[in-house]
C-alpha positions in Angstrom: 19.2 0.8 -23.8 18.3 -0.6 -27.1 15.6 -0.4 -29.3 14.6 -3.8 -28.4 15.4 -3.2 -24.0 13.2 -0.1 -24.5 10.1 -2.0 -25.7 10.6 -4.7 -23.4 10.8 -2.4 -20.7 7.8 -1.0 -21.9 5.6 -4.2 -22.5 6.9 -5.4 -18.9 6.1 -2.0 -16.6 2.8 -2.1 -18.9 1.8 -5.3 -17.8 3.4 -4.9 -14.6 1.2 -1.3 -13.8 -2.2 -3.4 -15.7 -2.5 -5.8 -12.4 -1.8 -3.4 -9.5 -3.9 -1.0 -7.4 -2.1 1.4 -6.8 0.3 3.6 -8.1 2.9 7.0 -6.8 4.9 9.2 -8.8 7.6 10.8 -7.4 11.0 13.1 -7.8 14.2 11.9 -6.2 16.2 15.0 -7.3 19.4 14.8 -5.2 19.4 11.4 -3.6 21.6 9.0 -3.8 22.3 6.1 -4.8 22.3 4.8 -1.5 19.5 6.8 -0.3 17.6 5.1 -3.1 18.8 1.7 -2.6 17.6 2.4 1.7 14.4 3.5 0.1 13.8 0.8 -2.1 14.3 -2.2 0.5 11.7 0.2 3.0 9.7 -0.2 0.1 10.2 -3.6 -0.7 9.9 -4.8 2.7 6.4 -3.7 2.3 5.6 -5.7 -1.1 5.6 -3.4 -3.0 8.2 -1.8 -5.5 9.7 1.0 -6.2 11.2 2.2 -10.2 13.2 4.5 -11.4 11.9 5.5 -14.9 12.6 6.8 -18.0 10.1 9.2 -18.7 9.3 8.5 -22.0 9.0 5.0 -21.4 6.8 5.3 -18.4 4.7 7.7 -20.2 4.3 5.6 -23.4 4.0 2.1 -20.5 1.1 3.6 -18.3 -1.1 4.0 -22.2 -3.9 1.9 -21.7 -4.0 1.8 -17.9 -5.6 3.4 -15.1 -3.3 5.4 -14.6 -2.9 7.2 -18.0 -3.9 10.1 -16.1 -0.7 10.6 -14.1 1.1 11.3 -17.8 1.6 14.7 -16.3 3.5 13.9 -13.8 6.5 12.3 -16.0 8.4 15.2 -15.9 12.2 15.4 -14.3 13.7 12.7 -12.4 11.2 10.6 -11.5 10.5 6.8 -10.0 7.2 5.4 -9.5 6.2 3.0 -6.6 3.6 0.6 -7.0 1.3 -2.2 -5.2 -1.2 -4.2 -4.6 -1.7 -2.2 -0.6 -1.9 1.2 -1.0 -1.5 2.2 3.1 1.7 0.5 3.5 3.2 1.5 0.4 1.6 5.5 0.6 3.2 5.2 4.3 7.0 3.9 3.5 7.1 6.4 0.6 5.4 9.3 2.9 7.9 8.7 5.7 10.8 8.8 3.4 9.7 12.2 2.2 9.8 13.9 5.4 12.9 12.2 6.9 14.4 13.4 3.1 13.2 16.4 1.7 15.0 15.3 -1.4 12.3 12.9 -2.6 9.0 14.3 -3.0 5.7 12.9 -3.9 4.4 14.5 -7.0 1.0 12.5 -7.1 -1.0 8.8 -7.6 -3.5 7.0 -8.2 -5.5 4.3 -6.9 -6.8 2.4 -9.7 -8.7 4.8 -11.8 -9.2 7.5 -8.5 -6.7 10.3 -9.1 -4.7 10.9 -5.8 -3.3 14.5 -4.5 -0.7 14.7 -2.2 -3.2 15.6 0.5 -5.0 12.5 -0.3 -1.4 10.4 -0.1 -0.7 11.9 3.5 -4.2 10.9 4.5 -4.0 7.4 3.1 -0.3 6.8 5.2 -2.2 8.1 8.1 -4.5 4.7 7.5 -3.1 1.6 9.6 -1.8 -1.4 7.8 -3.0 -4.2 6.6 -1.4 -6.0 9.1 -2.8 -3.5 11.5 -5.9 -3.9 11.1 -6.0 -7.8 10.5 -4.1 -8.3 14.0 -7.2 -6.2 15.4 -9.9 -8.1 13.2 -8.4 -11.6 15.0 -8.4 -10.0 18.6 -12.2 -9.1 18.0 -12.9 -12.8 16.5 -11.1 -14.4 19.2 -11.9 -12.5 22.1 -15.8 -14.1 21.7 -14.5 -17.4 21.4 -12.2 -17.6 24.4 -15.0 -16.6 26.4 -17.5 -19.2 25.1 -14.7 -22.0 25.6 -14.0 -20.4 29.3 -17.7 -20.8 29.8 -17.5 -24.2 28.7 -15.1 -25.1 30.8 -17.0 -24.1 33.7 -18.8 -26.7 36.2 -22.3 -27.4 34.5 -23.9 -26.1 37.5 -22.9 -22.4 36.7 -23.7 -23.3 32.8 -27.1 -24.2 34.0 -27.8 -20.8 36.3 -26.8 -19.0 33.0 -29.2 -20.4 30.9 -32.0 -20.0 34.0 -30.9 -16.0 34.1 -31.2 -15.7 30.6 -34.4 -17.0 29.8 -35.8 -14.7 33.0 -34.6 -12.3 31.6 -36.8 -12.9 28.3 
């Protein structure tokens, strides 16, 4: 890498780690090159994204960011996964880890909140997104098919609940 590839890299993973909300550092000592191309289409699949990193770079691309802080953590062969869900991405990247001992989270951060790796395991734990917007609809929609069954009832039963409610005010 040139002189000039180096600062772009560094202006781009800048800019890239400026508009995100969360971020994982972690050492892939050992794995391979197929292992990491498995985990980075997990990760992918997921939105988010997953970069091996120069240390230097990635310590001189994460100045002026929230996540300055994880400057420590830039030492030895390391990648850094980032994106805009922390659960699914903390999750892919978690499950990796203990199907493959080889790649080991080191630490995060989600915006400027420092993570530990007992924090990470907790935030996998969380459902999805997805999860929980598929239960969100089933709560909104389970009111609503009952008020359109209850319209579709004969007006006479319509009418009897209406009379039971207001005795019952």
């Amino acid at each position: 890498m040139n002189r000039t590839e180096k600062e772009n890299f560094v202006s781009e993973f800048n800019g890239l780690l400026s508009n995100t909300k969360f971020v994982l550092v972690t050492q892939y000592k050992g794995l391979s090159v197929e292992e990491i191309s498995s985990l980075r289409r997990q990760v992918k699949e997921k939105d988010a994204s997953f970069k091996v990193t120069k240390n230097s770079l990635a310590k001189r691309a994460i100045k002026d960011t929230d996540y300055e802080k994880l400057e420590q953590f830039f030492v030895g062969p390391t990648a850094v996964a980032f994106s805009e869900d922390p659960v699914s991405a903390a999750k892919v990247l978690y499950d990796f880890s203990k199907d493959n001992e080889k790649l080991k989270i080191i630490g995060g951060a989600m915006g400027t909140q420092e993570l530990n790796y007992d924090e990470i395991k907790q935030l996998a734990s969380l459902p999805s997104m997805e999860a929980i917007r598929a239960k969100l609809v089933s709560l909104i929609s389970s009111p609503l098919s009952n008020i359109v069954s209850l319209l579709n009832e004969p007006s006479s039963k319509i009418v009897r609940l209406i009379n039971l409610k207001q005795q019952n005010h």
